[in-house]
Backbone bond lengths (Angstrom), bond angles and torsions (degrees), N, CA, C in turn:
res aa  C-N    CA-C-N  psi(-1)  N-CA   C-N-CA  omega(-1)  CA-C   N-CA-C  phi
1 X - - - 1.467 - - 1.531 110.57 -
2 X 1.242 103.94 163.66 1.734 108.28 -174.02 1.655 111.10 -86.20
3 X 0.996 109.54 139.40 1.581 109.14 -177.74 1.752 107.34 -61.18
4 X 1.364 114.51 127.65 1.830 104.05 174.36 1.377 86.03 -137.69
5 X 1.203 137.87 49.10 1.632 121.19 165.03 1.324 108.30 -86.28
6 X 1.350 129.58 -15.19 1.284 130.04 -161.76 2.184 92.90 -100.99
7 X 0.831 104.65 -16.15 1.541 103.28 157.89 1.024 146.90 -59.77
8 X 1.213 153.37 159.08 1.650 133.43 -150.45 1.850 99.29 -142.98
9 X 0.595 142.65 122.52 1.729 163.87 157.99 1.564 95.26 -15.84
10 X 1.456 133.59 124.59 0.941 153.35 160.44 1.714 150.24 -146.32
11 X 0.927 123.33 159.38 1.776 90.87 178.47 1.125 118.92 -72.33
12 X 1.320 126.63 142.82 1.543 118.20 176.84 1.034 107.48 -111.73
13 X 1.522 140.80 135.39 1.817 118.86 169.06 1.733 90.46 -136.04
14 X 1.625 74.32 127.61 1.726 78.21 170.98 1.951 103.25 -126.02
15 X 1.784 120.01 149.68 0.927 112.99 -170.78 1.997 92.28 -117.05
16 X 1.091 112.57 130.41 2.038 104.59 166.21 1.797 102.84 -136.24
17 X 1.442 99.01 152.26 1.219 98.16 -168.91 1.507 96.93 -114.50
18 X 1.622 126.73 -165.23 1.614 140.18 160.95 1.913 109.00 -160.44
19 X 0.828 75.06 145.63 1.719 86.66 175.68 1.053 106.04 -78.99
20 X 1.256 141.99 145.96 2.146 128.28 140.72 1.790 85.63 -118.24
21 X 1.870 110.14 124.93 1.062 112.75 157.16 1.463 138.70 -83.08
22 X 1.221 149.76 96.77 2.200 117.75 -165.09 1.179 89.58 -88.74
23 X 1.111 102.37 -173.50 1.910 133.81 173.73 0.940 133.00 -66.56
24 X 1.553 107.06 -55.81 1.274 142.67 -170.50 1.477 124.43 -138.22
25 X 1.723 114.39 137.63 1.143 129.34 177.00 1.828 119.09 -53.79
26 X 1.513 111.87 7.08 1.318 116.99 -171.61 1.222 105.73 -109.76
27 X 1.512 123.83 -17.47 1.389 126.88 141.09 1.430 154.08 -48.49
28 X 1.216 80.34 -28.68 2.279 98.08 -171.01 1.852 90.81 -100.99
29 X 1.303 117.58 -13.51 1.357 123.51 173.44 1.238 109.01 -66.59
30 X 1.289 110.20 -56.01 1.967 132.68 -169.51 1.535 87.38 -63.58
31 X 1.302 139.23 -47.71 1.417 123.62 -153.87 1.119 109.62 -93.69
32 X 1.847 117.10 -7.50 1.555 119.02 -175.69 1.570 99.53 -87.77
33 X 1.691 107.43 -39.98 0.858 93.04 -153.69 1.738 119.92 -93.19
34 X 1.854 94.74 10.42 1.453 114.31 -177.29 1.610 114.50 87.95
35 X 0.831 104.52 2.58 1.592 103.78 174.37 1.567 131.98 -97.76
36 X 1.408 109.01 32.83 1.147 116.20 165.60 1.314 121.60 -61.10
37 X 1.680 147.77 143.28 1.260 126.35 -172.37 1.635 116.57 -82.91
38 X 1.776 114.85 -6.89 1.629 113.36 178.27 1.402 107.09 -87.72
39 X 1.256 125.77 -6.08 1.259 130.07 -154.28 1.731 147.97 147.20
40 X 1.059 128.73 -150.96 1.217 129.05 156.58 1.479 113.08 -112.47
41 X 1.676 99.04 102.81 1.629 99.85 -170.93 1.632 132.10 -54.79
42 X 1.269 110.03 -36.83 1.344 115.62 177.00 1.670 110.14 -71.66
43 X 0.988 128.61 -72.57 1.246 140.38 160.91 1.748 114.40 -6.59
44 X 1.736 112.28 -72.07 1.354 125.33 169.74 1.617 109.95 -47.34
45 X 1.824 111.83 -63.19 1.178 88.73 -179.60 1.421 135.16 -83.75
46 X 1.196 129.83 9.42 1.398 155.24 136.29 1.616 96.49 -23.23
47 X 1.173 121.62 -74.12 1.570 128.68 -166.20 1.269 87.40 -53.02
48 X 1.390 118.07 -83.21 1.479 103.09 -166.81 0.573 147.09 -36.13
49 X 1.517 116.94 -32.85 1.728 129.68 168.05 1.573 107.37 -60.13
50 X 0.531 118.04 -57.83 1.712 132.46 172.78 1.769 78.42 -26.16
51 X 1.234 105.12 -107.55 1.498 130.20 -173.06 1.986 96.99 -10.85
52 X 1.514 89.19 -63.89 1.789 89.23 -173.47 1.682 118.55 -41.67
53 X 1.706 104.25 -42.96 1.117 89.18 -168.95 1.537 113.78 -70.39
54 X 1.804 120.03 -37.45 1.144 106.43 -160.88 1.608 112.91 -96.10
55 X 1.603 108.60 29.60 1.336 115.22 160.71 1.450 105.62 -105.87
56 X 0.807 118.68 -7.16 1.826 125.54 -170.62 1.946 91.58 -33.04
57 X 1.186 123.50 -68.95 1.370 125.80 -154.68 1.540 99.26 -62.03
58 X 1.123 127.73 -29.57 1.614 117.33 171.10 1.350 122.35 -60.44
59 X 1.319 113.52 -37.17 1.477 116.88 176.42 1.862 132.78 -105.71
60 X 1.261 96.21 5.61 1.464 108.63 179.11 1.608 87.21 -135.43
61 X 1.604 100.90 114.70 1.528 114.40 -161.44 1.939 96.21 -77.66
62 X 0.873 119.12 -38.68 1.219 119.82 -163.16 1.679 107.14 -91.77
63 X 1.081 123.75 16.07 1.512 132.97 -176.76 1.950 108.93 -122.70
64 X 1.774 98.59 122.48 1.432 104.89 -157.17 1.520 108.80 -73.43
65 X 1.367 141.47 149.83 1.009 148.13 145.77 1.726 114.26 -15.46
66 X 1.139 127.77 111.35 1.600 97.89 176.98 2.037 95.28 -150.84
67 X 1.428 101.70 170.15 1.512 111.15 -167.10 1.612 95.82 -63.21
68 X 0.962 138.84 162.35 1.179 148.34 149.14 1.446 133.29 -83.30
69 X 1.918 153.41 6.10 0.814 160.44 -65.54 1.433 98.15 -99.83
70 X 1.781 108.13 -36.82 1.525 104.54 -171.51 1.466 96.79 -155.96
71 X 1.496 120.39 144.15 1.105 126.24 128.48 1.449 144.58 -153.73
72 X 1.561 152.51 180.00 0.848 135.03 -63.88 1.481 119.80 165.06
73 X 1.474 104.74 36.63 1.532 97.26 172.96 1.665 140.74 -112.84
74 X 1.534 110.59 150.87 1.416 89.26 -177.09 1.975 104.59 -162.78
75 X 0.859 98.66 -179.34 1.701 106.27 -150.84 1.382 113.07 -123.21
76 X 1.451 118.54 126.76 1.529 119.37 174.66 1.800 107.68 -123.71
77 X 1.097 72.87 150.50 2.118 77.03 -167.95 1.681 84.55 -113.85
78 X 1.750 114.44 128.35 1.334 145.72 177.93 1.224 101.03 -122.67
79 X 1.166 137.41 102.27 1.273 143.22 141.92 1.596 111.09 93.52
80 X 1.918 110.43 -81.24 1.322 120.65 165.06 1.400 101.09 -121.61
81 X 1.660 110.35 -5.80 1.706 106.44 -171.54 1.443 104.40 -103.08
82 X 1.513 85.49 144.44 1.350 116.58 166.14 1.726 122.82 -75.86
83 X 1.391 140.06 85.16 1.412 128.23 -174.67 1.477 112.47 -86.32
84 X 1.672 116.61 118.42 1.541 110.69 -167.89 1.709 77.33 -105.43
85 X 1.857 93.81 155.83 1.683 89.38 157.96 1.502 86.80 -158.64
86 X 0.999 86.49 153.66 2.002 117.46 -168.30 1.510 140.46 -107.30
87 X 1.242 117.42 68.48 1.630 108.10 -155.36 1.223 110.50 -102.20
88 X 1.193 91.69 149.69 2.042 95.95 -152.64 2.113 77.51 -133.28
89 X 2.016 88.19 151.59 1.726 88.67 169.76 1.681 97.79 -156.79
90 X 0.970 124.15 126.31 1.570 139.33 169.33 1.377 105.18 -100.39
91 X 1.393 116.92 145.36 1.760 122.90 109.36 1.025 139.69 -72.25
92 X 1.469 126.98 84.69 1.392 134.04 161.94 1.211 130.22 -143.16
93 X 1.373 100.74 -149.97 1.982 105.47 -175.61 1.601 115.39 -96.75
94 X 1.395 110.78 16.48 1.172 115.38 -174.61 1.865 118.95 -157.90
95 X 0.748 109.32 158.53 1.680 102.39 -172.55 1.263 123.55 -81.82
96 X 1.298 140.30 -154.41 1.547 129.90 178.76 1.822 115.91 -143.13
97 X 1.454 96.93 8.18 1.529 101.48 179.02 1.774 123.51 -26.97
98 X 1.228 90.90 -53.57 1.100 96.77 178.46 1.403 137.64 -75.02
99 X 1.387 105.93 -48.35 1.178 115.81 156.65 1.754 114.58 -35.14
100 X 1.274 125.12 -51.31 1.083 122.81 162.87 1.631 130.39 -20.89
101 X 1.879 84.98 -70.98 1.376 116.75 175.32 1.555 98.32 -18.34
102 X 1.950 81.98 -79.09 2.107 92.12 -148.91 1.016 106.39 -55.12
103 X 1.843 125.46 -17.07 1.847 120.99 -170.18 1.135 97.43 -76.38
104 X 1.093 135.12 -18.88 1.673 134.73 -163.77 1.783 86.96 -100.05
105 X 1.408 140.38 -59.10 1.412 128.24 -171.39 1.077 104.05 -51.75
106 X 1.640 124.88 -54.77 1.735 113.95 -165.83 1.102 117.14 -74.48
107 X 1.265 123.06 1.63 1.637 131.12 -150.40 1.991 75.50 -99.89
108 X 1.151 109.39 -52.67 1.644 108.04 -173.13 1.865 117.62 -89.09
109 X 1.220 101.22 2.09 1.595 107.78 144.31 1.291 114.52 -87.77
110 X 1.302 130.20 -35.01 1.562 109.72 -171.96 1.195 97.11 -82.17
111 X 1.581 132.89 -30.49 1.723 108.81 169.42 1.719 115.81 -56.15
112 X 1.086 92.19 -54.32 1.715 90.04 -156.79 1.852 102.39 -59.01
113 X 1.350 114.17 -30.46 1.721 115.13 164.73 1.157 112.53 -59.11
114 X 1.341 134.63 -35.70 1.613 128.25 141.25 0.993 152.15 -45.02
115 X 1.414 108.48 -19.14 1.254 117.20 -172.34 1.507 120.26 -108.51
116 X 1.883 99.08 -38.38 1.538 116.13 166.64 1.341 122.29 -4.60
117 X 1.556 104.38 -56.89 1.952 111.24 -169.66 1.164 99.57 -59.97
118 X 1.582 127.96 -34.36 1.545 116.96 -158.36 1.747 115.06 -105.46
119 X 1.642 101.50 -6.03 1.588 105.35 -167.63 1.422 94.26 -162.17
120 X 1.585 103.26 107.06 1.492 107.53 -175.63 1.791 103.32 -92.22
121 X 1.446 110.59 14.02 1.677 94.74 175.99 1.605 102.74 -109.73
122 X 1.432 129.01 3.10 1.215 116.33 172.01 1.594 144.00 -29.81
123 X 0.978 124.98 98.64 1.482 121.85 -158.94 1.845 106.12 -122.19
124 X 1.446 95.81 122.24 1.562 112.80 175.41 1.766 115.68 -85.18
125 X 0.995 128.54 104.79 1.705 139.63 -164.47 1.858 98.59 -130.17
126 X 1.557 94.53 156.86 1.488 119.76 167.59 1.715 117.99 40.40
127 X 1.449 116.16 61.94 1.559 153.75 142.86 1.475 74.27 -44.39
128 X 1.194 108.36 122.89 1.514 138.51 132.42 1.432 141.04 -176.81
129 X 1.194 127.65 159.54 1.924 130.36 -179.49 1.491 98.45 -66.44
130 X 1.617 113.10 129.31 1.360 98.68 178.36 1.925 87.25 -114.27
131 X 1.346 124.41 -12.77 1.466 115.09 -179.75 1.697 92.42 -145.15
132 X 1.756 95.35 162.25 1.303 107.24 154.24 1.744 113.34 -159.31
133 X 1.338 111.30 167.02 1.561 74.90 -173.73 2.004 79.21 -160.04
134 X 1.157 116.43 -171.11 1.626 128.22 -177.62 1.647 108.05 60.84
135 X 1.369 98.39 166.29 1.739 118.65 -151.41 1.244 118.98 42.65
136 X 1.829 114.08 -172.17 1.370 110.78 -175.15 1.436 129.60 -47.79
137 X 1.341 114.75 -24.95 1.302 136.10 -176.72 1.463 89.63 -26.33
138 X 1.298 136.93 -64.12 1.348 125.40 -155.41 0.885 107.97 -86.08
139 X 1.433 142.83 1.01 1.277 145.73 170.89 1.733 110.75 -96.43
140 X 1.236 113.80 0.31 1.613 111.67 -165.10 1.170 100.68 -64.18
141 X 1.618 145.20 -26.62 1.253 106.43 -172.41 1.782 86.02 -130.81
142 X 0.938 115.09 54.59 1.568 121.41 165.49 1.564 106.18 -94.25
143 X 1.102 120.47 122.36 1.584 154.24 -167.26 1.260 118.59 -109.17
144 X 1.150 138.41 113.78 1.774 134.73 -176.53 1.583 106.22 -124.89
145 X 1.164 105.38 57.00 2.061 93.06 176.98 1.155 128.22 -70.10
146 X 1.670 108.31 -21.37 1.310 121.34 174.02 1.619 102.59 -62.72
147 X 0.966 142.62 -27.31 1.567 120.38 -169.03 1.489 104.81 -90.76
148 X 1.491 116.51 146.15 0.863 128.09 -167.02 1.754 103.11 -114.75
149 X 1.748 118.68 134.62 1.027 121.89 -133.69 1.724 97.08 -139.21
150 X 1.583 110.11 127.93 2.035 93.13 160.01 1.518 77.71 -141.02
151 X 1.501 81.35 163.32 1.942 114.84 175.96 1.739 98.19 -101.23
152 X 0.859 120.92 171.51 1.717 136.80 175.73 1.540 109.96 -152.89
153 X 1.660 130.28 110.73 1.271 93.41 -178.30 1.715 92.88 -122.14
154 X 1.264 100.78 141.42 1.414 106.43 -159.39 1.808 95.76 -96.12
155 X 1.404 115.99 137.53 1.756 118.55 161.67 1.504 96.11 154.77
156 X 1.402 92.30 139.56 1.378 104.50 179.17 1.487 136.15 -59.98
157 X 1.753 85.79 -27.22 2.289 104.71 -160.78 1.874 76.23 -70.54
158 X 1.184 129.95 -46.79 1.660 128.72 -149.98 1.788 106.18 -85.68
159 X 1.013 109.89 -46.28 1.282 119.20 161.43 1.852 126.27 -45.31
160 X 1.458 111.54 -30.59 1.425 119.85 169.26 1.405 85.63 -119.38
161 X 1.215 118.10 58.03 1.792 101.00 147.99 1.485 124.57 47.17
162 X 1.620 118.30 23.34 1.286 126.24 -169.55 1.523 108.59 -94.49
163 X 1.472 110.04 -23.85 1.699 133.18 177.01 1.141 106.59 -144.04
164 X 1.596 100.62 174.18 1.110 128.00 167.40 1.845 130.58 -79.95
165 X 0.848 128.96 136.99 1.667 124.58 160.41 1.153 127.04 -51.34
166 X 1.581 153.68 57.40 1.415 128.13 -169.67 1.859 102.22 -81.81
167 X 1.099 115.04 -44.81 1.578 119.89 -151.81 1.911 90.80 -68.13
168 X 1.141 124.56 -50.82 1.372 110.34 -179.08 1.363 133.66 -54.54
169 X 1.340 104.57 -42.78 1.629 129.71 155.58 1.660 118.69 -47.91
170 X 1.085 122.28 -19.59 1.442 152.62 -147.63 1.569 94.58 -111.76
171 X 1.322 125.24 -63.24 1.373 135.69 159.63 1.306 120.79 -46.23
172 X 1.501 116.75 -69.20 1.304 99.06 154.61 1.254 145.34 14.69
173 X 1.783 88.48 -107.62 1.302 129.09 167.85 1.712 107.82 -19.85
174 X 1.571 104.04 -76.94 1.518 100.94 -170.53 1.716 109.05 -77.94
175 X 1.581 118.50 15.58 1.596 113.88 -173.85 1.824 78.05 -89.09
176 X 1.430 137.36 -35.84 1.272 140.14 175.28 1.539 121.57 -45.41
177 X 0.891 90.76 -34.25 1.800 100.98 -179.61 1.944 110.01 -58.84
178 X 1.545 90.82 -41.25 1.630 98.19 176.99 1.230 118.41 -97.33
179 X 1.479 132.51 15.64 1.422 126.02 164.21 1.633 96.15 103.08
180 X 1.467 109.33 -24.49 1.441 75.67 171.54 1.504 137.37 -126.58
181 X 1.701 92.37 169.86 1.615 101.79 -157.31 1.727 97.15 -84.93
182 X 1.165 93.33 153.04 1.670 103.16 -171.14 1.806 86.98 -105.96
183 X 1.095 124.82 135.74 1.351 137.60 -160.51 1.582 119.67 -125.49
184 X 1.214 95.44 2.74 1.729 110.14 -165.88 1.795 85.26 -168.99
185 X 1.643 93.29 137.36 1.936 103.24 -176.49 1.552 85.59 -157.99
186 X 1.378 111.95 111.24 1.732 103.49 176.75 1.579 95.19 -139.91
187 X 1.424 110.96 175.48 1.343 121.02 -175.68 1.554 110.57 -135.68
188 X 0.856 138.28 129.63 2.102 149.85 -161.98 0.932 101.85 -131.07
189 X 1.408 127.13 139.68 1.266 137.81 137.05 1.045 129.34 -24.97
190 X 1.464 150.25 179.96 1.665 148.50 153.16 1.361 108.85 -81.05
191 X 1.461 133.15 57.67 1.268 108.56 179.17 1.744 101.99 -136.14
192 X 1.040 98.96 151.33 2.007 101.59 -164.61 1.699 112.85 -43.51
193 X 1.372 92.55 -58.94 1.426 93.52 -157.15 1.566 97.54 -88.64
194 X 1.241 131.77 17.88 1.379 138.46 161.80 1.356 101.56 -71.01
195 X 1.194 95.24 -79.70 1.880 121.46 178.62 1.459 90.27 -33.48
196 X 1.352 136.64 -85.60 1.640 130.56 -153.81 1.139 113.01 -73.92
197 X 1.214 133.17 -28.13 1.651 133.97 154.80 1.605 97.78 -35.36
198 X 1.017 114.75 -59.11 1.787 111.49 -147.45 1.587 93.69 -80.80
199 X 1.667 110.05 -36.49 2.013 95.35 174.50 1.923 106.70 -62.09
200 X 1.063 102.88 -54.51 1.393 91.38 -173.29 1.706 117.73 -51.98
201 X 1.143 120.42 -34.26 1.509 138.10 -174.40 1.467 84.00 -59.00
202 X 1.070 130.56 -90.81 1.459 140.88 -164.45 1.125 110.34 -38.30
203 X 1.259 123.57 -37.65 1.545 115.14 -163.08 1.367 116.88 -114.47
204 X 1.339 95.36 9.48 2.036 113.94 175.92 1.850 78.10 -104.56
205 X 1.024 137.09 -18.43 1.377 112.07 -173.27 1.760 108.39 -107.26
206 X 1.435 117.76 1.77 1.262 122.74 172.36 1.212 146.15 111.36
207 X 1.203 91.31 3.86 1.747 115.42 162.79 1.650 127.85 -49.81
208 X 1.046 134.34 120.46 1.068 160.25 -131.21 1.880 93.32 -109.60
209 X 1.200 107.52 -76.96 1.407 113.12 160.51 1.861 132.43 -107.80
210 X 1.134 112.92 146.99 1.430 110.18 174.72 1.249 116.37 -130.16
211 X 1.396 129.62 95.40 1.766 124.87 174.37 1.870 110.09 -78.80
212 X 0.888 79.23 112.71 1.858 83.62 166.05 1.143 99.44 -91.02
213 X 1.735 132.63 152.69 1.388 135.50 158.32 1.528 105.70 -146.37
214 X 1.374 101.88 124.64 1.263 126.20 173.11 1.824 112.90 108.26
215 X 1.439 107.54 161.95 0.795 96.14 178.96 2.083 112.14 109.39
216 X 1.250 107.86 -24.09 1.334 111.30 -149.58 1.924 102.66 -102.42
217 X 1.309 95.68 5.81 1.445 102.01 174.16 1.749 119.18 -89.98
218 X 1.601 122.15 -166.24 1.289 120.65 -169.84 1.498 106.60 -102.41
219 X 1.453 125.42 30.80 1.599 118.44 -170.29 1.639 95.90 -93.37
220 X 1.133 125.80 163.27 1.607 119.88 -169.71 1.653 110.18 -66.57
221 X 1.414 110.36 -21.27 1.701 120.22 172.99 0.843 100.83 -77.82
222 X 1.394 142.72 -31.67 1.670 124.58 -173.26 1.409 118.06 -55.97
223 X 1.580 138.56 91.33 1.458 123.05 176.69 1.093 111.08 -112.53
224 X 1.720 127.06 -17.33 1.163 120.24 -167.40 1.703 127.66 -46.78
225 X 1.426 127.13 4.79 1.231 126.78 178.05 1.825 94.01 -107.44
226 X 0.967 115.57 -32.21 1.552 110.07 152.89 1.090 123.69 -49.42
227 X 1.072 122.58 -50.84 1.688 122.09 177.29 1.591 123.46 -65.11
228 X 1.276 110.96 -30.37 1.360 134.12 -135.37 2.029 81.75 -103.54
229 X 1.182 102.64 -62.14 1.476 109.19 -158.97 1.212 120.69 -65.58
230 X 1.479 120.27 -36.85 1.564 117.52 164.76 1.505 128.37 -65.69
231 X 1.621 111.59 6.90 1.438 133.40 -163.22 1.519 98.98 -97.51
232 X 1.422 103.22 -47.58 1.277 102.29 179.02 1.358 156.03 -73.51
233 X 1.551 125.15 114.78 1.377 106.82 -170.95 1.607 142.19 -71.69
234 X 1.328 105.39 -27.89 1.279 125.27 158.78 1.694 131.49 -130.99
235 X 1.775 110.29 101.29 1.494 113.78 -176.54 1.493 111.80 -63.47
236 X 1.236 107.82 155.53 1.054 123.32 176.33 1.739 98.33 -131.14
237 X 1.249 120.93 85.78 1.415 126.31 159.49 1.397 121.58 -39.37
238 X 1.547 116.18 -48.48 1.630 99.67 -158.29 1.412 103.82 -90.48
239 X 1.352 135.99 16.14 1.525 143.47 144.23 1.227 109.92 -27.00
240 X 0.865 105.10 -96.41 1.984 139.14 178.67 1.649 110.60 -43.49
241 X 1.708 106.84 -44.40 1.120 104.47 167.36 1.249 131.73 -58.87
242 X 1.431 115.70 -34.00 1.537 137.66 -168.05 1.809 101.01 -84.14
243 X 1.577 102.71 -32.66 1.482 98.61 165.33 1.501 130.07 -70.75
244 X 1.495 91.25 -41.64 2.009 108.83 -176.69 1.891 101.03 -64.75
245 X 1.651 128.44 -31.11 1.378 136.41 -163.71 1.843 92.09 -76.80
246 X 1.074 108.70 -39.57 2.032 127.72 -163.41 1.200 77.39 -51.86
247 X 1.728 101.94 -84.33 1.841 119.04 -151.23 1.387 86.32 -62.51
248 X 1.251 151.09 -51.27 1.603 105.94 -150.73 1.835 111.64 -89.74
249 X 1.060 101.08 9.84 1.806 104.46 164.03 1.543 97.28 -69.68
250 X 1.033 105.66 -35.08 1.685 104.64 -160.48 1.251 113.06 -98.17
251 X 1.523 139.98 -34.13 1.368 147.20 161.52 1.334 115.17 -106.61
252 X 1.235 136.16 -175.99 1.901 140.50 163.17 1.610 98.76 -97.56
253 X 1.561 129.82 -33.58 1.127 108.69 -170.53 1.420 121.06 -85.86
254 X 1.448 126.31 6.74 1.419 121.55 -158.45 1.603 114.45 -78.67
255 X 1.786 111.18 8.13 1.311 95.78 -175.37 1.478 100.78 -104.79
256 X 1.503 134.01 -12.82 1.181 122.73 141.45 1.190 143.95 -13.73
257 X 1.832 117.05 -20.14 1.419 97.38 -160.82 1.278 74.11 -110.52
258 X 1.687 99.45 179.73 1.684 115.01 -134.57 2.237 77.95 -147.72
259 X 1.013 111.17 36.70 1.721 103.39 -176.94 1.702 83.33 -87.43
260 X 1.219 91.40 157.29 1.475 111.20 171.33 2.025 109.33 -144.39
261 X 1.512 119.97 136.17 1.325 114.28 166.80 1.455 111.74 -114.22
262 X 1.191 92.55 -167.54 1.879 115.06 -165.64 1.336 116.04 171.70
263 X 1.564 95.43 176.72 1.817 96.89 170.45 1.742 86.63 -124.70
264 X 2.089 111.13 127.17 1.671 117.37 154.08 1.885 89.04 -83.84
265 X 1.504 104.44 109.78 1.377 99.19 161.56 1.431 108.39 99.14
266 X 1.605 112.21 -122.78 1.419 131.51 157.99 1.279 114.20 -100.79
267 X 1.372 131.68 -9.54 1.328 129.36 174.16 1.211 129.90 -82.37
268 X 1.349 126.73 136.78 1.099 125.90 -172.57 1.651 116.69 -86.66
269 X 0.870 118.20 118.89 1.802 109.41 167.05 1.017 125.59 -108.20
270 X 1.601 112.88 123.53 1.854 107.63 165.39 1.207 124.52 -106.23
271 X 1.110 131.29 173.12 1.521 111.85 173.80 1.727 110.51 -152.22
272 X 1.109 105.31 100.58 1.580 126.04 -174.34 1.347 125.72 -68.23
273 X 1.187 151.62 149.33 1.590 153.14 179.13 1.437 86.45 -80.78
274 X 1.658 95.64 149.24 1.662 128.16 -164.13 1.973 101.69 -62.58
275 X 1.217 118.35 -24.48 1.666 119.98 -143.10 1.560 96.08 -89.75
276 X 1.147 127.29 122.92 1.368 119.25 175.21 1.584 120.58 -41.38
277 X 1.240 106.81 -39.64 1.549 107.07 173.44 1.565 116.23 -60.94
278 X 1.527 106.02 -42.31 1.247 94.76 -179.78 1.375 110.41 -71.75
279 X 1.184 137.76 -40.96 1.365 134.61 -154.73 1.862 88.94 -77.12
280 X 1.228 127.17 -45.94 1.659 105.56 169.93 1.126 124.93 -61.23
281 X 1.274 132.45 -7.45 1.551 151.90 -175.62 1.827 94.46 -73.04
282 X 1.760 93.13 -66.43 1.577 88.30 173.30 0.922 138.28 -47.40
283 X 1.498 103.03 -36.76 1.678 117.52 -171.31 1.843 110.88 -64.32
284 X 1.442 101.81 -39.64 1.422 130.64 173.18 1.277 110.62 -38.81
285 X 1.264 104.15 -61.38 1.686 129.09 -177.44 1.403 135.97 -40.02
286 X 1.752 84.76 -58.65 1.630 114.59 -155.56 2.016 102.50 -103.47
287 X 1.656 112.17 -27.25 1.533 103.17 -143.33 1.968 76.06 -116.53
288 X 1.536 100.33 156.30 1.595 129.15 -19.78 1.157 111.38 -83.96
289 X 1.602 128.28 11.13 1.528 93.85 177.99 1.050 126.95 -88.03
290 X 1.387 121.06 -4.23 1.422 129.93 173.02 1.725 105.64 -38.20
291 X 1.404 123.25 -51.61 1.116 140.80 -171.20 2.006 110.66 -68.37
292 X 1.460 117.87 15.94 0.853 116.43 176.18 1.485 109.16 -91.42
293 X 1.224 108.67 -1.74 1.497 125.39 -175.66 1.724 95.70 -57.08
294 X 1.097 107.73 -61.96 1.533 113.70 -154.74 1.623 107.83 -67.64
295 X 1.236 124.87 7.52 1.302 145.22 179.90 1.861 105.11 -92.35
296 X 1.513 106.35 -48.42 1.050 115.78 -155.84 1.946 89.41 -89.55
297 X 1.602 113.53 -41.72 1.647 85.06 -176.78 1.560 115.77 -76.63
298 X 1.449 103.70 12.66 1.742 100.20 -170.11 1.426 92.20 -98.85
299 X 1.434 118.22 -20.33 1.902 107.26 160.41 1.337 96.79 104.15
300 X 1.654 130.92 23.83 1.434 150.03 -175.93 1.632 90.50 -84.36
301 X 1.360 108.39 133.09 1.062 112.96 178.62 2.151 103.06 -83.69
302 X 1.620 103.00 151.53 1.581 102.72 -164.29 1.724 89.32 -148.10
């Protein structure tokens, strides 16, 4: 199976349809008018679909177990065809395409196994996803080059050359994925008015975004949420929250950290725990929609 732990819980809605074709106009009669001899066709294969979707993970080996929240079937009669379509919706770490799929295939096996006795030309055609929608998926090829970007990574051992950088480098890295260039990469000490000197500096000169990392834990050097927070004019709590909820699915310590964001101005600030894992945790968390922000103070309708 594919790794999705690093995924975050969302709605997923996926829509797939199937054809069932008959032969003859003496068929779509029998099923309107209920007189098929297995049953009531819509109805029966209704159940199954049901059934199909939330067995899907037993029979498609590589497709994860997941909640089912809703679904959703129903039937239009075209001519001699039957159009089933299937809408399936979760909260989770993964989507439901498929699941769709098979509710929509079995949904048009249990017709056409119904129907067989009375119409031996029945033919099932055109299985496919006609929607899908939730997680990054809709963000995959969303691009931001226009924003202009610096990292800050705050700690003393790295700052005198005592270590290395991974977690800033780390930021970076995945700020690359979305087009943008980080334009400013510096490293500070732990000390207050270091740390808030350099947010205000940055963001009186035009920075778009500012990640601080490190600093945001309970060791007596940790101040950077000291520095950071009296800077700001408008918090944005459920940032940080949505980061601190990520990491502690994934570790016990992630509710420790003490980062807080905002916008000084037009700039955005975040401020990430020092550990490379954590700061990709954030990144995990927050990007890209975090960045829909800058849509909303430019007054872009969303």
């Amino acid at each position: 199976m594919v790794n999705i732990t690093k995924k975050s819980n969302t709605l997923r809605i996926a829509v797939a349809t199937a054809t069932v074709k008959v032969s003859k106009q003496e068929t779509i009669d029998a099923i309107e008018q209920r007189k098929i001899p297995k049953g009531d066709v819509f109805e029966f294969a209704r159940a199954a679909g049901l059934f199909g979707v939330k067995k899907t993970s037993d029979v498609i080996p590589d497709c994860h177990p997941l909640p089912i929240e809703y679904t959703a079937i129903s039937y239009e009669i075209q001519g001699l065809s039957i159009i089933i379509n299937v809408e399936v919706h979760t909260i989770y770490k993964t989507g439901v395409e498929v699941e769709a799929m098979h509710g929509a295939s079995v949904t048009a096996l249990t017709i056409y196994d119904m129907l067989k006795p009375i119409d031996k030309g029945v033919e099932i055609e055109n299985i496919r996803l006609l929607k899908k929608a939730g997680g990054k998926s809709e963000f995959k090829n969303a691009k931001f080059p226009e924003i202009k970007a610096a990292v800050v990574v705050c700690s003393d051992s790295i700052f005198e050359n005592k270590a290395q950088d991974t977690a800033g480098k780390a930021i970076i890295s995945r700020l690359e994925q979305w087009d943008i260039h980080t334009e400013k990469y510096e490293i500070v000490p732990d000390e207050i008015d270091v740390i808030g000197n350099k947010a205000s500096e940055l963001s009186e000169v035009g920075y778009d975004l500012i990640i601080f990392t490190g600093g945001t834990g309970l060791s007596p050097r940790d101040v950077t949420p000291e520095a950071i927070a009296p800077l700001i004019d408008r918090n944005i709590d459920g940032i940080m929250e949505t980061a601190r909820h990520y990491g502690q699915e994934r570790m016990p310590y992630a509710m420790l950290s003490r980062g807080v964001a905002g916008f000084i101005g037009k700039t955005l600030m975040l401020t990430f725990p020092g550990s490379k894992s954590g700061a990709e945790e954030s990144m995990d968390a927050l990007f890209p929609q975090v960045l829909h922000l800058f849509k909303v103070i430019k007054g872009e309708k969303h």
